[in-house]
C-alpha positions in Angstrom: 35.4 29.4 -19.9 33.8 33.1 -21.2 33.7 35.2 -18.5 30.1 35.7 -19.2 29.4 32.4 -19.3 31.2 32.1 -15.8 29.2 34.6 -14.6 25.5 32.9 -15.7 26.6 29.9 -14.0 27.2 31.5 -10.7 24.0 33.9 -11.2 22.3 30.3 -11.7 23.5 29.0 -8.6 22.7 31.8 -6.2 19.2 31.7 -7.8 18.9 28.0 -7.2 20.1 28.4 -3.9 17.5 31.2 -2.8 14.8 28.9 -3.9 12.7 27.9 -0.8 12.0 24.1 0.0 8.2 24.7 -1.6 9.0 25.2 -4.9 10.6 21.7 -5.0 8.1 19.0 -4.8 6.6 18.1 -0.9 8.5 15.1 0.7 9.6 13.5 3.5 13.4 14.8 4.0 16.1 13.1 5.2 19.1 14.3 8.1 20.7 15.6 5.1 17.2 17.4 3.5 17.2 14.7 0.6 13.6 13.7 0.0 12.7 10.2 0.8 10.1 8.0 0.0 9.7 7.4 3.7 11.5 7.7 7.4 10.6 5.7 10.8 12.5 7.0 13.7 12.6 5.6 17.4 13.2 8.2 19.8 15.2 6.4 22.8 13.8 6.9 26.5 16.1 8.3 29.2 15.6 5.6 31.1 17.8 3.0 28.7 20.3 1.1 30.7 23.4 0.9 28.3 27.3 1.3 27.8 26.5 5.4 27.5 23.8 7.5 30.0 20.8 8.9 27.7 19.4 12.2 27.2 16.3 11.2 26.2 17.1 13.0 22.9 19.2 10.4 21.0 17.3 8.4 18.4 17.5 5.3 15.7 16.7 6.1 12.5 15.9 4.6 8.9 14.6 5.9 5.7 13.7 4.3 2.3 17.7 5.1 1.1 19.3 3.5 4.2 17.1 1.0 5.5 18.6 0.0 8.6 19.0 1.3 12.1 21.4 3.9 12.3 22.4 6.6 15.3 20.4 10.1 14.6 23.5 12.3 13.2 21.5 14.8 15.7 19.6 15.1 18.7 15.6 14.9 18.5 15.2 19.0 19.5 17.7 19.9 16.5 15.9 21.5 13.4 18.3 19.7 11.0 17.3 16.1 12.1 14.7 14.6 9.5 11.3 15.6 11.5 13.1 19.3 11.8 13.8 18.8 7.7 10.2 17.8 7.2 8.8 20.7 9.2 10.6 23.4 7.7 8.7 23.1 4.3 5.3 23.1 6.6 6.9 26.1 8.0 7.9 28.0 4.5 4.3 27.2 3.3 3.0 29.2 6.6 4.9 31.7 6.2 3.8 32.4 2.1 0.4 32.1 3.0 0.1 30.5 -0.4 -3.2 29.1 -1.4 -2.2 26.5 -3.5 -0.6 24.3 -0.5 -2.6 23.0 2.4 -1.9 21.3 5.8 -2.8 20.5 9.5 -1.3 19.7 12.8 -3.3 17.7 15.1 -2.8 16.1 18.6 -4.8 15.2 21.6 -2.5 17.1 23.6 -2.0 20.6 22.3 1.6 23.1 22.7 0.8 25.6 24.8 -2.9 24.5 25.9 -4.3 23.6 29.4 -6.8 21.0 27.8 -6.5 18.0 26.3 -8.6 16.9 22.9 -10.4 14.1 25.1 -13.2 14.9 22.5 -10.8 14.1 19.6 -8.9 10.9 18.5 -6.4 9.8 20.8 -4.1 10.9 17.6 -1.3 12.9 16.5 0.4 14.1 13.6 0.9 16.7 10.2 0.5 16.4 7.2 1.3 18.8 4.0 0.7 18.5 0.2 -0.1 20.4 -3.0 -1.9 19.4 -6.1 0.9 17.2 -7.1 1.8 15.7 -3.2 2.4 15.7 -0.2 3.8 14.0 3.5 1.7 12.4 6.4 4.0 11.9 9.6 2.0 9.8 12.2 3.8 9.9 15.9 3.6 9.4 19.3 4.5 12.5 21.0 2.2 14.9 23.3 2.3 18.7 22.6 4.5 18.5 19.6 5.1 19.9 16.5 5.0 23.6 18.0 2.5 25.5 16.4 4.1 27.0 13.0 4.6 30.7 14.3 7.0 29.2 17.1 9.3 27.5 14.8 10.9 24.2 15.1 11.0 22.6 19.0 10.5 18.9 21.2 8.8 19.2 24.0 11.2 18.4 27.1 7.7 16.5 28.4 8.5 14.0 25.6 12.2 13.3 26.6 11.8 10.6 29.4 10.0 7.4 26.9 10.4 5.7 24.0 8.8 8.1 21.1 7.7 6.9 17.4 7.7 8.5 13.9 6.6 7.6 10.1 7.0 9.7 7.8 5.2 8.8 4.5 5.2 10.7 0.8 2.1 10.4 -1.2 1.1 11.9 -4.7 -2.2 14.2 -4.4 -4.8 11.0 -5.4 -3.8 9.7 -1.8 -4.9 12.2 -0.1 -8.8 11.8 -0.8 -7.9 8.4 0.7 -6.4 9.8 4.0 -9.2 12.3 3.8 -11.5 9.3 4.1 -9.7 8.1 7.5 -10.3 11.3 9.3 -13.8 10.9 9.5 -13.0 8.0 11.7 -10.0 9.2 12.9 -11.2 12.3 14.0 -8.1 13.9 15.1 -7.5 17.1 17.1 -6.5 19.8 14.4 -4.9 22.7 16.1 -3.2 24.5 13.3 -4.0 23.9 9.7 -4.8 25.8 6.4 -7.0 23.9 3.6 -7.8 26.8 1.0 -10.8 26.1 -1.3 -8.8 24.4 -4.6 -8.8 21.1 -1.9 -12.5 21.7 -1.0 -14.1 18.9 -3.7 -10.9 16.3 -2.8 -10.4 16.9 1.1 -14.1 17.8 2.7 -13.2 16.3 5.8 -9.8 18.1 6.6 -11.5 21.0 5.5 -14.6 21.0 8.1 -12.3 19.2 10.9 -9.6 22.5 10.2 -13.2 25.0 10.2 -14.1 23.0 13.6 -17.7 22.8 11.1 -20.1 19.8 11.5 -18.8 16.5 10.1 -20.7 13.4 7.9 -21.5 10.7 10.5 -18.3 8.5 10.2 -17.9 4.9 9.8 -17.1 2.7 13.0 -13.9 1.6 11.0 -11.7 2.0 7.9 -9.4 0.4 6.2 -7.8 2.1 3.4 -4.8 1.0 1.0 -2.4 3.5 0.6 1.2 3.6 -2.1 3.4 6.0 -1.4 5.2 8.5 -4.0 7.4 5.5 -4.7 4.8 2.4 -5.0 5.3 0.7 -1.8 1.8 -0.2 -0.5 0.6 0.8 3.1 -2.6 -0.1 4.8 -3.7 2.7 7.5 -6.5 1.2 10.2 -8.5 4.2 11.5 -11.2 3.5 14.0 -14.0 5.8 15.2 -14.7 6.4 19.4 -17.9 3.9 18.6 -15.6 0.7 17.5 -15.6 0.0 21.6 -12.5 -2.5 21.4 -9.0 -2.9 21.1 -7.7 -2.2 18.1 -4.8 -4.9 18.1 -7.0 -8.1 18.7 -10.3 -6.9 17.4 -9.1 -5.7 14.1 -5.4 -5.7 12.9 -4.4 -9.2 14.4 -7.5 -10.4 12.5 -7.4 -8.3 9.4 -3.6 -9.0 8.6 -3.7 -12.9 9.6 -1.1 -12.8 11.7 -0.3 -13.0 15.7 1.2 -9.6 17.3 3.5 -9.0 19.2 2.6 -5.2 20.3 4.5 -2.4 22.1 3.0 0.5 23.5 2.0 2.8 26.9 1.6 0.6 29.6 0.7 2.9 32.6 -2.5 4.7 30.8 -5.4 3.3 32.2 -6.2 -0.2 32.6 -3.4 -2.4 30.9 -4.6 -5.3 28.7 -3.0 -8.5 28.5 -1.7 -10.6 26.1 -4.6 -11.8 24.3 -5.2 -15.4 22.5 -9.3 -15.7 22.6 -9.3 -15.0 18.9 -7.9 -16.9 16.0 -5.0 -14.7 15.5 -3.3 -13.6 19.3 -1.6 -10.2 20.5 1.0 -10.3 22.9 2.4 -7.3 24.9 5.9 -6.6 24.2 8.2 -6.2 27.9 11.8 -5.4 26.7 13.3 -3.7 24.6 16.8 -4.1 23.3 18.9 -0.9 21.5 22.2 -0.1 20.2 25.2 0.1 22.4 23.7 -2.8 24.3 21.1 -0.8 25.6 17.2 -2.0 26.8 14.8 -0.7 28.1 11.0 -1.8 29.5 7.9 -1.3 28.0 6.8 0.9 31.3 9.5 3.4 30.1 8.4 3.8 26.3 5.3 5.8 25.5 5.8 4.2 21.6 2.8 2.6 20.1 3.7 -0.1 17.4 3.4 -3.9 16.6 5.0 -6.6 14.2 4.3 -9.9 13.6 5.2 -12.8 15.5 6.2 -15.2 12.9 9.0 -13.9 10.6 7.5 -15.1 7.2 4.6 -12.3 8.1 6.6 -9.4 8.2 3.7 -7.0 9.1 4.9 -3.6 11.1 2.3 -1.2 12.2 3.7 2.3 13.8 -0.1 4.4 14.7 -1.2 6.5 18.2 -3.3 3.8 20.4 -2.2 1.9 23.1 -3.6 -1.8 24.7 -5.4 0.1 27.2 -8.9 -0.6 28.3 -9.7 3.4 28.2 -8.4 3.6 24.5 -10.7 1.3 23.3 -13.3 4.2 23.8 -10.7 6.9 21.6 -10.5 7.2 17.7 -7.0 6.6 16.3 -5.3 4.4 14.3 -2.2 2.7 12.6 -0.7 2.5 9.2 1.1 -1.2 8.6 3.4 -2.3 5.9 5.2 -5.1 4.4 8.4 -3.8 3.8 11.1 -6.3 4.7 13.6 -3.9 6.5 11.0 -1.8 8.3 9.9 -5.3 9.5 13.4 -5.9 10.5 14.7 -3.1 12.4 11.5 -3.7 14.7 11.4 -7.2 14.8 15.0 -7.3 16.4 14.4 -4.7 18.7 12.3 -7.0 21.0 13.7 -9.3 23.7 10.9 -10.3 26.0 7.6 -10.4 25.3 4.5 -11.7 28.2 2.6 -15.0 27.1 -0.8 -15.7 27.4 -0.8 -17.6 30.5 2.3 -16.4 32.7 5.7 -15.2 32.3 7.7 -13.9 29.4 9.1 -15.1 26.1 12.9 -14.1 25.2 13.1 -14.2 21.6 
């Protein structure tokens, strides 16, 4: 090979390498910073009773290339896991100030804040696009991400429970969809940045990031999402005014299918299992991991359900919990049919509590 022509390759290189996450296109990112069509992650609780003791760091993880349960290749508070990966682009676009991407960070419990967004949905999670697209990660875990200017952290609050993830990439024309769900959604937006090219698609991110007055919002809203790859996702938002539990009320009814539902048992009131309606929701008790691991439902702060009967295969990962006071909070779920997302939860579940008495081991 020409010298010169050895020399324009390796030129190439170091350019390509100095190129920062932004200028490739906005995506979920894997443990290895691939972009994915999607990621779900389970955050395991310290409190798991298995072969090894827990940190209350380790976590499962699957993405759209490796759809199965597999051991994190890093602890939950590492930058280079896949939330870390996701966040760093969020981070780069802070740091350019660039007006051409926007995003927002919300959660009802805020880093580094005595208050809580009790005025807010009962909601957290990021989201951060351009004019061609974007990611939405939807989660279960109090004071995190840390605010962009701090960099890449996990709370040691959220070490203890079970925690959930979903990460989701969408071209731009989604986003006027989710844009839709935060009116009902309402969620606690503590650091964001819509500059005014968004304005006509996102109004309502834009006045919830300005803290300006909002439309009145529906009581509910369904909307039909496809990610960047074309699998479809159905998100359930519901406003502070929809006074009911979102798992029998709604989803049970809307997807035509009985739940079987996992999520914060000591907030408030717990409701039971529930079979007054055609289509039933029953609370999840145990939980069964790797390494012969399990763990109760007390010990996981995780809000998800799946469907009962296998042939459903409905899996819905959101930020409420069957709790009498949450039926008063804003929040939601996004739900899917994908066959290995259904999977990887479905077999997680050992007991789950009847409608009448006692449990039922699957």
């Amino acid at each position: 090979m020409p010298a010169g022509s050895a020399w324009c390759q390796a030129a190439l290189l170091l350019l390509l390498s100095c190129v920062p996450l932004w200028a490739a296109e906005i995506s979920c990112r894997n443990e290895d910073g691939e972009t994915v069509d999607w990621f779900a992650l389970y955050k395991l609780p310290k409190h798991a009773k298995g072969q090894i003791p827990m940190l209350g760091l380790e976590y499962l993880y699957m993405d759209a290339l490796a759809p199965q349960w597999q051991l994190g290749k890093y602890l939950i508070n590492m930058s280079q896991g896949a939330l870390g990966q996701t966040l760093q682009q969020l981070y780069e676009a802070y740091e350019s100030k660039r007006n051409t991407i926007a995003y927002a960070i919300y959660n009802d419990e805020i880093p580094e804040s005595d208050s809580k967004g009790s005025k807010c949905g009962h909601t957290k999670g990021f989201l951060l696009l351009d004019k061609s697209q974007g990611f939405w990660v939807i989660h279960s875990v109090p004071l995190f991400p840390p605010s962009p200017e701090d960099g890449y952290g996990y709370p040691s609050t959220g070490e203890s429970f079970g925690q959930t993830a979903i990460c989701i990439t969408f071209k731009y024309d989604q986003f006027t969809e989710i844009d839709q769900q935060m009116l009902s959604y309402n969620p606690g937006i503590y650091s964001c940045s819509i500059p005014e090219i968004f304005q006509a698609d996102l109004p309502n991110l834009q006045k919830l990031c300005a803290k300006s007055r909002l439309p009145l919002a529906p009581l509910r809203h369904l909307s039909k999402l496809q990610s960047a790859r074309g699998e479809t996702f159905l998100h359930f938002a519901k406003s502070h005014l929809f006074i009911d539990d979102i798992y029998v009320a709604w989803m049970a009814q809307e997807l035509k299918t009985d739940l079987l539902a996992e999520s914060w048992q000591r907030s408030g009131e717990k409701l039971y299992s529930n079979c007054s309606l055609d289509y039933h929701v029953y609370n999840i008790n145990i939980i069964g991991m790797p390494l012969n691991s399990t763990f109760h439902s007390i010990n996981d702060h995780s809000k998800w359900a799946v469907s009962r009967k296998y042939k459903d295969q409905w899996t819905c990962i959101g930020d409420l919990n069957r709790a009498a006071e949450q039926a008063w909070r804003s929040g939601g779920f996004i739900c899917t049919q994908n066959e290995q997302i259904y999977k990887a939860f479905r077999h997680l579940i050992i007991h789950y509590e009847s409608c009448t008495s006692g449990h039922r081991e699957l």
